[in-house]
N, C-alpha and C positions, 0 to 999 in steps of 0.2 A: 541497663534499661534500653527502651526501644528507641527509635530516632526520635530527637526531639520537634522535627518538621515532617510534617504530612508530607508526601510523594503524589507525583501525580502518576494515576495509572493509566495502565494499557488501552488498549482500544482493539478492533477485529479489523483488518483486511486483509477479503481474499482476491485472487484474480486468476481467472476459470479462461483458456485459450482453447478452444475446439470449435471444429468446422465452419473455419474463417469467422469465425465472431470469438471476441476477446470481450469482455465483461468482467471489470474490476467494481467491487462492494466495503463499502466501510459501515460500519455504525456511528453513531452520533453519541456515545456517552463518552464526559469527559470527568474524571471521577479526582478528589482531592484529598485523600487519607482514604475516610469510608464514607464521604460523602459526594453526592453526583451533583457535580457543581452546574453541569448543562446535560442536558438530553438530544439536542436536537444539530449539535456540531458537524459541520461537513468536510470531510476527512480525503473526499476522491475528488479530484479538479479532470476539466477538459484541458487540457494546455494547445493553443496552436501557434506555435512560433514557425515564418515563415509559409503556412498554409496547409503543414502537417500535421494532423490532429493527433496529438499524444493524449495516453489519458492516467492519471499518476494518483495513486492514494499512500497516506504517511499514517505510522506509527509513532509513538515520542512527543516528544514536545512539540507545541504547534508551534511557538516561536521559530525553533531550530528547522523544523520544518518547511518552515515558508522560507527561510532563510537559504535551503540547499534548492530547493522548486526553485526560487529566481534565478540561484546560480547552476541549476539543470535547464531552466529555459535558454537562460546564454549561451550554452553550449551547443544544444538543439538549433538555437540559432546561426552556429558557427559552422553548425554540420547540418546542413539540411537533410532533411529522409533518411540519418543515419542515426538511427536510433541508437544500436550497441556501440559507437565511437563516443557518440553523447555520452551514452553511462559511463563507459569507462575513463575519460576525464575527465567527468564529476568525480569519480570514486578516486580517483588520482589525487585529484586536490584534495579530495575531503581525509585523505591520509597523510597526507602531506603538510597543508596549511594550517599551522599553529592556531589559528583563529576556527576553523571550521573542523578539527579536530574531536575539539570542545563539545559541539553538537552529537545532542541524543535523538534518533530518529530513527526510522527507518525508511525505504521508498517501494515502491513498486510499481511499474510502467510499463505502459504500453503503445504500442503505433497501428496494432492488428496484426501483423505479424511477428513482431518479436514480445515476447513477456520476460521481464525483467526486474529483477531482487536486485536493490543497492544500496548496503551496509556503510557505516563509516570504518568498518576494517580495511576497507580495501575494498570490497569486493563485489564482483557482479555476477550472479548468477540466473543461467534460465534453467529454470527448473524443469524437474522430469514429469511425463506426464500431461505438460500444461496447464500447472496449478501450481500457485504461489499464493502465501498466505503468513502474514505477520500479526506482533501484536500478543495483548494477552489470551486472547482467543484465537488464535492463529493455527494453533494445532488442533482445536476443537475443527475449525472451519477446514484445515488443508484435510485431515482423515473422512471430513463426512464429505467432501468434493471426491475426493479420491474412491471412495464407494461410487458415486456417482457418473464420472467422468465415461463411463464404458455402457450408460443408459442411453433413454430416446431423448433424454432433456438437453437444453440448449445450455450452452455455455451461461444465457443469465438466468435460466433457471435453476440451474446447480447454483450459482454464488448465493441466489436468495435463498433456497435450503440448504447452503451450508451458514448461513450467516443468521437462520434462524433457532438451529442445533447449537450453536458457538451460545448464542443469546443466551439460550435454555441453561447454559454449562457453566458460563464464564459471567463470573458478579462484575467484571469491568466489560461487559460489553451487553449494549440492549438493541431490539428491533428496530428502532428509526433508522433507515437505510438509505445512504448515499448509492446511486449505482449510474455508470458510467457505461458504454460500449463503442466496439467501433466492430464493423461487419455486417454481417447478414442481416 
């Protein structure tokens, strides 16, 4: 038989980097088996640790989420303006530390110029293209960015048509849109 406890599901963020404007998007549904327990959840934060405005949206569990954010703000703190030093000793720990292991999440962040995927495998990646996108709807959102990304649209006009297409596709992800930028 099937699991005997609901799961909680997915959620969509994308985050669209072109012509100095970086623009990360989440939707707000937080769903618990097959039921949508909130609608209106805000999934992409502004972070400024030290005066540098990062801007981060999470996949997974909000708990574990907020959990690696505090200890990616520490970081950014330790490393000012250094955005990829931060990730990657977040993602250090977060593979390392028996405690933070544990956590199911995912991240993606940014400063305006760097855009940045980070995994609890390890791993940090800047994607190709300028387009990162996680989540259950994440590949709905990353192929219709990627149609997009070579248009006249702006970096936040791409996340919001692709984060509307994901909607359309994906039963864990609806239109209430968190959206974040930093640039032009």
């Amino acid at each position: 038989m099937g699991d005997p406890f609901p799961r909680w599901h997915g959620t969509t963020i994308v985050g669209v980097k072109k012509n100095g404007e970086v623009a990360i998007a989440g939707d707000g549904q937080v769903s618990l088996g097959q039921t949508v327990i909130k609608g209106s959840a805000r999934k992409v934060l502004r972070l400024a640790p030290g005066g540098h405005d990062v801007i981060a949206g999470f996949a997974g569990s909000t708990a574990d989420a907020f959990t690696l954010l505090e200890r990616f703000e520490s970081k950014l703190e330790a490393t000012p303006g250094q955005l990829q030093r931060a990730c990657v000793e977040l993602a250090k720990d977060w593979r390392t530390d028996k405690y933070l292991q544990k956590l199911e999440a995912m991240l993606i962040v940014s400063d305006g110029s760097g855009l940045f995927v980070i995994t609890g495998a390890g791993d940090v990646l800047e994607p190709e293209h300028g387009i990162a996108a996680i989540g259950s709807g994440g590949n709905y959102a990353l192929a219709a960015a990627r149609a997009m990304i070579d248009s006249e649209k702006t970096a936040e006009e791409i996340v919001r048509a692709s984060m509307a297409i994901a909607a359309d596709i994906c039963v864990y992800t609806n239109e209430c849109l968190t959206l974040e930028k930093i640039g032009t």
